[in-house]
C-alpha positions as CSV (number, residue, x, y, z in Angstrom):
1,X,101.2,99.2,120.5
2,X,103.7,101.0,122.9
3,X,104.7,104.0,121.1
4,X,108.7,103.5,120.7
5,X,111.1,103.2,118.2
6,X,113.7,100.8,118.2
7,X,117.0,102.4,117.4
8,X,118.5,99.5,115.4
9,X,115.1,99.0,113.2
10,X,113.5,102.5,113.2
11,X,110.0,100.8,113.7
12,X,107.5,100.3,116.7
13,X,108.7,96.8,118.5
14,X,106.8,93.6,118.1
15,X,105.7,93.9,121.8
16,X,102.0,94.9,122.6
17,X,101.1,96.9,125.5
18,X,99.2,94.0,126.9
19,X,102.4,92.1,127.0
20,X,104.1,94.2,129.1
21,X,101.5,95.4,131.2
22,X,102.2,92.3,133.9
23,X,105.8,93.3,134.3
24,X,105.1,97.3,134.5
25,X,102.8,95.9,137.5
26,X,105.2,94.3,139.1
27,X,107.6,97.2,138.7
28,X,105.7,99.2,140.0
29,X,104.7,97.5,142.9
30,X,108.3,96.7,143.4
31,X,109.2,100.7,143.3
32,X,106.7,101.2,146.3
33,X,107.6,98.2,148.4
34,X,111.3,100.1,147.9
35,X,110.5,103.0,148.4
36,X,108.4,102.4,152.0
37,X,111.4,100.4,152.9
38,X,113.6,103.1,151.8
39,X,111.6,105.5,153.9
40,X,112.1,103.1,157.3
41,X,115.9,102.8,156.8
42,X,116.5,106.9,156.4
43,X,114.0,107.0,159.6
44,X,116.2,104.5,161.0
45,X,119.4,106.1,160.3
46,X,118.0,109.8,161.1
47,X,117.0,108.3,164.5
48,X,120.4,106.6,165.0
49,X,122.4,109.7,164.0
50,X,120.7,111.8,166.5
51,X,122.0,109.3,169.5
């Protein structure tokens, strides 16, 4: 069980940690596919700013 609290309730949610395990996966994988493409466009725009 993922150790929160929902506000409304005051009680752990409903929702296991194998449930949301898939989408933490994809968010993270997600983050890093970002972040190597945020890495190219500063390269990019460092490159083009020193034109």
């Amino acid at each position: 069980m993922i150790e929160c609290l929902d506000s409304q309730q005051g009680h752990a949610p409903d929702t296991s940690y194998l449930d949301v395990m898939p989408r933490l996966e994809f968010l993270s994988k997600r983050c890093n596919q970002l972040t190597k493409e945020n890495a190219d466009l500063q390269e990019d725009c460092d490159r083009l700013t020193t034109e």
